[in-house]
LOVOGU-191741 format. One line per field, with one value per residue (C-alpha): residue number from 0; residue in one letter; x, y, z. Coordinates in steps of 0.25 Angstrom, whole numbers, plus 5000, padded with zeros to 4 digits. Each point is the difference from the previous one (the first is absolute). Example, Ala and Ser with C-alpha at 12.3 -4.5 7.8 and 13.67 -1.06 7.14 Angstrom:
! LOVOGU-191741
i: (0;1) .
aa: (a;s) .
x: (5049;5006) .
y: (4982;5014) .
z: (5031;4998) .
! end
This chain:
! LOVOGU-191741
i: (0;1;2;3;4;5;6;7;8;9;10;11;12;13;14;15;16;17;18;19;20;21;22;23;24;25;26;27;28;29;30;31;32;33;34;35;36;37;38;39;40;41;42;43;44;45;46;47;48;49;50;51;52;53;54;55;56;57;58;59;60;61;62;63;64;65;66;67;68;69;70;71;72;73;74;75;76;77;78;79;80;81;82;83;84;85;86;87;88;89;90;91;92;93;94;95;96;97;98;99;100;101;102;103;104;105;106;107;108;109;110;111;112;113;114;115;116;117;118;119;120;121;122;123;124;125;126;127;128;129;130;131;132;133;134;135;136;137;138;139;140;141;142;143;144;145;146;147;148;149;150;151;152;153;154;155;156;157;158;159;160;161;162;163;164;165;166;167;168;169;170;171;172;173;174;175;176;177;178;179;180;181;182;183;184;185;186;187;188;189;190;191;192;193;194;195;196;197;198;199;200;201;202;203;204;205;206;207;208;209;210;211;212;213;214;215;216;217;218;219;220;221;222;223;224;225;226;227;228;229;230;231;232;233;234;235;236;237;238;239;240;241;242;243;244;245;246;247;248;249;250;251;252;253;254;255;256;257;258;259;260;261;262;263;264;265;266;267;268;269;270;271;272;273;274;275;276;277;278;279;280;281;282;283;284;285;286;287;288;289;290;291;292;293;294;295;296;297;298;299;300;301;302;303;304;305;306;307;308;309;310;311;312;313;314;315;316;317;318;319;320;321;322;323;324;325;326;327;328;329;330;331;332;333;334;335;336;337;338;339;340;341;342;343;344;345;346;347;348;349;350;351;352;353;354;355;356;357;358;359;360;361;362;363;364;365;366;367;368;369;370;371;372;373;374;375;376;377;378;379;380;381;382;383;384;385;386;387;388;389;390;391;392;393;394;395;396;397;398;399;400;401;402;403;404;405;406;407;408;409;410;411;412;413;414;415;416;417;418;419;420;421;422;423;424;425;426;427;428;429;430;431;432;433;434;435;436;437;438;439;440;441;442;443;444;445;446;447;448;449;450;451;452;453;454;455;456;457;458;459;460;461;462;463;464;465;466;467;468;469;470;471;472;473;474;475;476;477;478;479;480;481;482;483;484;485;486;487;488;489;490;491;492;493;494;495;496;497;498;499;500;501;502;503;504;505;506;507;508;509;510;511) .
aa: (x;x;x;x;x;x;x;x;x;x;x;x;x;x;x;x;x;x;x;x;x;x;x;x;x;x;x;x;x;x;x;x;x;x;x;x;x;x;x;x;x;x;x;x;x;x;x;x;x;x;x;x;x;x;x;x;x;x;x;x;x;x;x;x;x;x;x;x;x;x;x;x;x;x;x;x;x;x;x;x;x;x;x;x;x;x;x;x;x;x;x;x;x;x;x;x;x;x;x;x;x;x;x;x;x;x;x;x;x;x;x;x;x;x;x;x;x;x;x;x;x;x;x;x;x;x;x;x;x;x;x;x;x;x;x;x;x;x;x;x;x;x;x;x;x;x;x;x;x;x;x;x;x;x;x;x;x;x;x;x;x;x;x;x;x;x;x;x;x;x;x;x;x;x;x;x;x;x;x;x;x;x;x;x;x;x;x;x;x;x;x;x;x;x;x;x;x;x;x;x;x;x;x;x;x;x;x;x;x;x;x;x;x;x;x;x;x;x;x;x;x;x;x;x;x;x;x;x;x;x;x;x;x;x;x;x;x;x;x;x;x;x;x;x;x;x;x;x;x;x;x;x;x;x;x;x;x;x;x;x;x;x;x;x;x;x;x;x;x;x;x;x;x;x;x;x;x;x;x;x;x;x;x;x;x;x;x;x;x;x;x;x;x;x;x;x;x;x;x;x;x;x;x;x;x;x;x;x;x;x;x;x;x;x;x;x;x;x;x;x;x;x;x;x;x;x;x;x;x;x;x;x;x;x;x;x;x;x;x;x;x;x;x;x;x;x;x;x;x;x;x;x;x;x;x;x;x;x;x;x;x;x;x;x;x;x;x;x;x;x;x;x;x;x;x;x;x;x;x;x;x;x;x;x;x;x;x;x;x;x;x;x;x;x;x;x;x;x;x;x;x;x;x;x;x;x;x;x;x;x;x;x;x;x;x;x;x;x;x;x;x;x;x;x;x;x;x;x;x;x;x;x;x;x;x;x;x;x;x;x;x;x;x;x;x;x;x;x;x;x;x;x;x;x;x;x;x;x;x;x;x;x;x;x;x;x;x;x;x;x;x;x;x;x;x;x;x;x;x;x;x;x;x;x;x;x;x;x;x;x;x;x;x;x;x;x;x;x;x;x;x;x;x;x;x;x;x;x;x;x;x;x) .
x: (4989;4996;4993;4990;4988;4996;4986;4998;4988;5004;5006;5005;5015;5006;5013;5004;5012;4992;5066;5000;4997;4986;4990;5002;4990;4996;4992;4987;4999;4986;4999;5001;5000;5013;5013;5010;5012;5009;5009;4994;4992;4984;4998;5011;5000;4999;5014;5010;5016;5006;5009;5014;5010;5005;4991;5004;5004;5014;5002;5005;5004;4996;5006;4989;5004;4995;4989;4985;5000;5011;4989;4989;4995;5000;4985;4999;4992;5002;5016;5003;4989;5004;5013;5007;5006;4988;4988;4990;4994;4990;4996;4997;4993;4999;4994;4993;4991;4997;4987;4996;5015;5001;5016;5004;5012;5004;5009;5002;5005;5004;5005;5009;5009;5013;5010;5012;5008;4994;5002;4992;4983;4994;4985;4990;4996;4996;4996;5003;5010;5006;5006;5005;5002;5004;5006;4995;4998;5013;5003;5002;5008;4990;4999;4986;5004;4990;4991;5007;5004;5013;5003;5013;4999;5011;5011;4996;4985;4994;4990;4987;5000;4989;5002;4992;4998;4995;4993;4990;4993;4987;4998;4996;4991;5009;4998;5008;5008;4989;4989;4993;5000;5010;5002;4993;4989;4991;4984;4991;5002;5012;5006;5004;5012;5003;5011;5000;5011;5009;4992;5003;5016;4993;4996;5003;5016;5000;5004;4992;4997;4991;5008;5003;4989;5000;4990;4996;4994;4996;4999;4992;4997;4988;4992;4987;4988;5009;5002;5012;4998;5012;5003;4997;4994;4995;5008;4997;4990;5007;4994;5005;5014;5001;5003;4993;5006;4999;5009;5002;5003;5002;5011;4998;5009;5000;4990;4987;5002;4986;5000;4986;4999;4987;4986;4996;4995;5005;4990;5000;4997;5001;5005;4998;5005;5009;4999;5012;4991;5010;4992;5002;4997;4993;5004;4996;5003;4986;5000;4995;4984;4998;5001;4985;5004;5013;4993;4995;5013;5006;4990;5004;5014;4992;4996;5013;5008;4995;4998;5015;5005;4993;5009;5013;5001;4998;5001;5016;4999;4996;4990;4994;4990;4996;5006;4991;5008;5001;5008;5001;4988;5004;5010;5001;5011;5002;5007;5002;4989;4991;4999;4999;4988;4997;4986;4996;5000;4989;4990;4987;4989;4990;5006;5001;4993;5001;4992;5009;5008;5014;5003;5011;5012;4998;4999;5013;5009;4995;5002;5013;5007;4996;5005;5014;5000;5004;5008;5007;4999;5002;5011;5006;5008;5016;5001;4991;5004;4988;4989;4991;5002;4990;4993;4996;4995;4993;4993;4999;4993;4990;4996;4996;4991;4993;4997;4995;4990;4999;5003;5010;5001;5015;5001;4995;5008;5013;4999;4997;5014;5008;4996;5004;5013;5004;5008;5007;5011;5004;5001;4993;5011;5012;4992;5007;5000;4989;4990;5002;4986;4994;4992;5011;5000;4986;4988;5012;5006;4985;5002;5013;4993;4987;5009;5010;4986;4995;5014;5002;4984;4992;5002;5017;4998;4993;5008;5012;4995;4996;5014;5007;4994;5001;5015;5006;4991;5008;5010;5002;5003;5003;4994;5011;4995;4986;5002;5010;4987;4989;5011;5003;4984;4994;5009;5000;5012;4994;5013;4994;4987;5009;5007;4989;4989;5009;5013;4993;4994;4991;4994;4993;4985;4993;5001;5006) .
y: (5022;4998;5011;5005;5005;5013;5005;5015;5010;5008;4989;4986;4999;4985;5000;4988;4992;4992;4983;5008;4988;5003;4989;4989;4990;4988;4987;4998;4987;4994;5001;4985;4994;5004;4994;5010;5004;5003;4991;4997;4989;5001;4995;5001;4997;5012;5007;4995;5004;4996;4987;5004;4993;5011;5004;5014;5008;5006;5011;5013;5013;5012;5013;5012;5012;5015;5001;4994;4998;4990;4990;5007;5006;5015;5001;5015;4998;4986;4998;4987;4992;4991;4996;5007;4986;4990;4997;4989;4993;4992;4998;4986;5003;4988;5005;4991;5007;5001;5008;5003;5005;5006;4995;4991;4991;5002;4997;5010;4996;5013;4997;5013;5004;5007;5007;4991;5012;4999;4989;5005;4998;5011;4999;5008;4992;5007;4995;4984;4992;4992;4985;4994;5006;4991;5003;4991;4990;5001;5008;5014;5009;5013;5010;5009;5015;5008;5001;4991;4986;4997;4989;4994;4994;4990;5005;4989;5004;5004;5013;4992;4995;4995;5003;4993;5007;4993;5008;5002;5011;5008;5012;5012;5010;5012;5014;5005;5012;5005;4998;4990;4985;4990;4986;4990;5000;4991;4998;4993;4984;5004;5012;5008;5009;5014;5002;5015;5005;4993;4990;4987;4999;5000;4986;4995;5000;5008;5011;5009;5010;5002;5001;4986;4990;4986;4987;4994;4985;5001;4987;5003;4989;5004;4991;4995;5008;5015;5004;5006;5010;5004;5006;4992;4987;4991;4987;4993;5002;4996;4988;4990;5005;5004;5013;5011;5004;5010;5006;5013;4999;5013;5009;5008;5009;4996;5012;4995;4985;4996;4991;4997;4988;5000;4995;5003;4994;4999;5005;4996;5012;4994;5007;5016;4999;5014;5009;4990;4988;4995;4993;5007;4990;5006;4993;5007;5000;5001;4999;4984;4998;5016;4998;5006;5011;5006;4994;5014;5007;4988;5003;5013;4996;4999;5013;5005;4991;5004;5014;5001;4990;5010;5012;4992;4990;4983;4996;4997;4989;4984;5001;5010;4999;5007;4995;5004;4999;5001;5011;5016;5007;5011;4990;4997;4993;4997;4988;4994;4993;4998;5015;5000;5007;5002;4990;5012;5011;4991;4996;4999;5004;4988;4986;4998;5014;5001;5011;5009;5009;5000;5012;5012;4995;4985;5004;5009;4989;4988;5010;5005;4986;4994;5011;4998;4986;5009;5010;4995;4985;4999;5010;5004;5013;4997;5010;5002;5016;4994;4997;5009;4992;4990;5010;5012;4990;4992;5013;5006;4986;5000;5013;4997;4988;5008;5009;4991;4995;5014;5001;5011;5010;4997;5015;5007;4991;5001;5014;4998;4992;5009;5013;4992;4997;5017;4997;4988;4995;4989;4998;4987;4996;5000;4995;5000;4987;5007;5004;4989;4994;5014;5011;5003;4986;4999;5010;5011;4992;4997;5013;4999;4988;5010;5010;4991;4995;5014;5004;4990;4997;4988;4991;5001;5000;4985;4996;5004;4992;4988;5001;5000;4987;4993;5003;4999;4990;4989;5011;5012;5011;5015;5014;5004;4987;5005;5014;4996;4992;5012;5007;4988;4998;5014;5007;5012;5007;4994;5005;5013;4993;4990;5011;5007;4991;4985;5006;5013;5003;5011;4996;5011;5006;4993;4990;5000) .
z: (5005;5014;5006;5012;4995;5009;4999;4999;5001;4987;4990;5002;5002;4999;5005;4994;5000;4990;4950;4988;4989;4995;4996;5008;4999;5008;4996;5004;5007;5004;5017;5005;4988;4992;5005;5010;4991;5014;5003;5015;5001;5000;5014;5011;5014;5011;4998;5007;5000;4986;5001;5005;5003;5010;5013;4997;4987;5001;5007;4991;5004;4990;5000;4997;4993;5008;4988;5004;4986;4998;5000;4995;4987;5005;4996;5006;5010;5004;4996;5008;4994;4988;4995;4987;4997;5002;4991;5004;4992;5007;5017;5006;5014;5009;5013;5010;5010;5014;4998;5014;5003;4987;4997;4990;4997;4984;4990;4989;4986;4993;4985;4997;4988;5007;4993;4999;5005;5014;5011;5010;4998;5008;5003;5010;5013;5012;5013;5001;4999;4989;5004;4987;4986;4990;4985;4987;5013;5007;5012;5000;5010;5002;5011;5005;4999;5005;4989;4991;4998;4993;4994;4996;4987;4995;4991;4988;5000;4988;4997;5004;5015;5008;5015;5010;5013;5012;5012;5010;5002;5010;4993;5008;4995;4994;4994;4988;5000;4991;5012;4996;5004;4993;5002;5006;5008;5009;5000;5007;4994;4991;4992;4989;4994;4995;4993;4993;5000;5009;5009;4992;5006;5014;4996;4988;4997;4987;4990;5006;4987;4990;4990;5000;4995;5003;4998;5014;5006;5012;5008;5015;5010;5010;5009;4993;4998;4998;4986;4995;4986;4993;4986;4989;4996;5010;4998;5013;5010;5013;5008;5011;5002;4985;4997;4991;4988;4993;4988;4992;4987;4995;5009;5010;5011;5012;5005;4992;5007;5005;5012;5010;5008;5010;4999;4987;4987;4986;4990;4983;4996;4986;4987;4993;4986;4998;4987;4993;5002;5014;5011;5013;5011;5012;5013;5014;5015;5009;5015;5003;4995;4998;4984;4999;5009;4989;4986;4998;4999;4994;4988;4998;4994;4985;5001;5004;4992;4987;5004;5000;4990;4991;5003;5006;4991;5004;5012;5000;5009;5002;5010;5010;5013;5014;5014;5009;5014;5015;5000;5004;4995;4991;4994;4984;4993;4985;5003;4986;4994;5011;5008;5014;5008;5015;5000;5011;4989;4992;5012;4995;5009;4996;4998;4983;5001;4984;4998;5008;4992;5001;5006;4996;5009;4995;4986;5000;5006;4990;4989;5005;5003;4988;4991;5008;4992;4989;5005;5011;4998;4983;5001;5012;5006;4997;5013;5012;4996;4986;5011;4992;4990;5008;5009;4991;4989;5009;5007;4987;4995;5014;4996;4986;5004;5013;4986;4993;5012;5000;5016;4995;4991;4995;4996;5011;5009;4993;5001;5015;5002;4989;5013;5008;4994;4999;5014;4999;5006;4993;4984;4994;4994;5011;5011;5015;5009;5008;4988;4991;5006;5000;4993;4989;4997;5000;4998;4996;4991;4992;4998;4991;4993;4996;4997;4991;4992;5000;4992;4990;4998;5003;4989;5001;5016;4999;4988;5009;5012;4991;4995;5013;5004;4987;4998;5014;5006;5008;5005;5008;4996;5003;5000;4989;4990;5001;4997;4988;4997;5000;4991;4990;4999;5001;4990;5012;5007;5014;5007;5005;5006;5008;5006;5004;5005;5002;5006;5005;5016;4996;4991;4987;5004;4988;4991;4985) .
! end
């Protein structure tokens, strides 16, 4: 997930912040080329207020119980994000931008499945102000409750709604109770998003949670000459007025969405063919004319690629590339299918210096972010208490490639981390709001994933992983369906190791 990567003298710590049916699938549509199966139209105008026939929704008044999770999902550490009763199933997101002021106006169509049982629709907005929300096209009563936005929905609706939310909004830059930035921030010429875990409401009206997966178009209006990069295939580069459009097949929470909008270019990395014969398209973000600059950590992605399709599996998703942005040094996102870098923590000291090698801090985050596109991305935690479920495998996956370079000795550094985890504070597996993002997360919790392949041998430890991907991906998932997994395909009583090294502080002095 996200995360600020911190250099240290002894060892490089990244503190990163880089629905239960398994097997979901997606179809693989041609970028530009392939019609759009949303209902929205392929081109719109700047958004505007939907028609109404009132110059004001009703006004409603909703009673809110004494619990902060009456509309929320009681996730452990962020219990008023989602709802309980709401499942999207896809996001249109019209936005038109002023760029030099950094607002927007927007209209939001959120298609939602909502148990018949409920009449009020809940989802997370914070910090601007709603004007008009309309049900299936007809206006809606709703009201902003801190947090929230609670709609009314009409007594003769059926389980699939789409609510169309109209709004304007200047996001300021905003830290998440985690310490780290969330939401929408301003660059020089544009600006970019950070959603992970609970930026996305600060903008983007939304059930905020990564348990619940969705397929998203984006439709951006920007003046001509800035480029807007969003998830997905690239369906229409914006010109005169139009806007860009981009749209994401495959689903997504809310938290992995990817949106950039400065002066950058749009590079055709073209295609890797993955280990089941798929074409992954390759499609990057480069500040504007600077291609030559970034092409040699664009290059890298072979070597990486196969290096971990050989133990992980295929690469579970459609399309991949790197982001290369004007955004905090020390940054890194895995933003779904296109991961997100700070363009200051890849500087080359010569311009289209080829020869230079790419150095320790640049190869960890390009091995780390891409393989969040399996675990993290593919299949994502149910609970932000399953971060490590992204965060140590991710860590653990850095460390096998910086082996592999031989910049490390996996071995020795493992050890390394595994002292250091003797005092801990914190399990890996039942995180805090304060350490989600941290060591146990991280480097500590590599340490459970060496420990974990060390019992159970290397053969059932990547069968294992392989297995995870190929069965859940298109979900997310929680700690408890991984470890029934490690049972289920290693034939070993696993509970004892989870107690001690996943749901343990301190953890053992050596390894199995």
């Amino acid at each position: 997930m996200r995360r600020m990567a911190v250099m240290m003298v002894a060892g490089m710590l990244v503190a990163a912040a880089c629905a239960a049916n398994a097997g979901v699938t997606t179809e693989r549509a041609d970028p530009i080329t392939d019609p759009i199966t949303e209902t929205a139209p392929s081109t719109v105008p700047a958004p505007g207020l939907p028609a109404t026939t009132s110059t004001q929704a009703p006004a409603m008044s909703v009673g809110r119980g004494s619990q902060p999770t009456d509309t929320g999902l009681a996730d452990r550490l962020f219990p008023g994000l989602g709802a309980p009763a709401v499942d999207v199933v896809s996001y249109l997101v019209q936005l038109d931008v002023d760029v030099d002021a950094g607002s927007f106006d927007a209209v939001v169509d959120v298609v939602a499945d909502v148990d018949t049982s409920v009449r009020l629709m809940a989802l997370d907005a914070e910090g601007f102000t709603v004007d008009l929300v309309q049900i299936d096209g007809a206006d809606a009563p709703f009201e902003q409750l801190g947090d929230e936005l609670i709609i009314e929905l009409p007594a003769d609706s059926g389980r699939r709604v789409t609510a169309t939310i109209a709004y304007s909004a200047a996001p300021d830059e905003a830290f998440s109770a985690v310490g780290l930035p969330a939401g929408w921030f301003q660059t020089d010429g544009g600006s970019y998003v950070l959603n992970e875990p609970d930026g996305a409401r600060r903008w983007l009206p939304s059930n905020d949670h990564p348990s619940d997966k969705a397929t998203w178009r984006f439709e951006i209006t920007v003046p001509d000459g800035v480029t807007v990069s969003a998830n997905g295939d690239l369906v229409q580069d914006g010109q005169r007025g139009e806007p860009w459009i981009w749209q994401m097949f495959e689903e997504m929470p809310t938290y992995l969405v990817h949106l950039v909008i400065g002066p950058y270019d749009v590079v055709d990395g073209g295609t890797l063919t993955s280990t089941d014969g798929d074409k992954i398209q390759l499609t990057h973000v480069v500040p504007a004319g600077e291609q030559a600059k970034f092409q040699r950590f664009i290059s890298e992605i072979s070597k990486q690629f196969d290096y971990f399709e050989e133990r992980f599996g295929p690469y579970p998703l459609e399309d991949y590339g790197l982001a290369f942005v004007d955004s905090i040094p020390g940054l890194a996102m895995e933003t779904q299918g296109r991961s997100q870098f700070s363009k200051f923590d890849f500087q080359t000291s010569g311009f289209g210096s080829e020869g230079e090698e790419i150095n320790f801090l640049q190869q960890l985050l390009l091995a780390h972010e891409l393989a969040h596109q399996w675990f993290g991305n593919a299949v994502s935690p149910a609970t932000w208490s399953d971060i490590w479920l992204n965060e140590s495998f991710a860590t653990y996956a850095q460390y096998l490639w910086l082996d592999e370079i031989e910049l490390v000795d996996l071995d020795s550094e493992m050890s390394e981390l595994l002292l250091a985890r003797q005092t801990g504070d914190v399990a890996t597996g039942a995180p805090t709001v304060e350490s989600m993002f941290g060591f146990e997360s991280y480097d500590g919790g590599s340490v459970v994933v060496h420990a974990l392949r060390r019992e159970v041998g290397d053969e059932a430890f990547f069968t294992l992983l392989a297995g995870w991907i190929g069965l859940n991906t298109g979900t997310s998932q929680t700690s408890e369906a991984f470890i029934s997994l490690a049972h289920d395909l290693t034939g070993i009583d696993l509970d004892e190791f989870f107690d001690s090294w996943l749901y343990a502080a301190n953890l053992p002095a050596e390894f199995p």
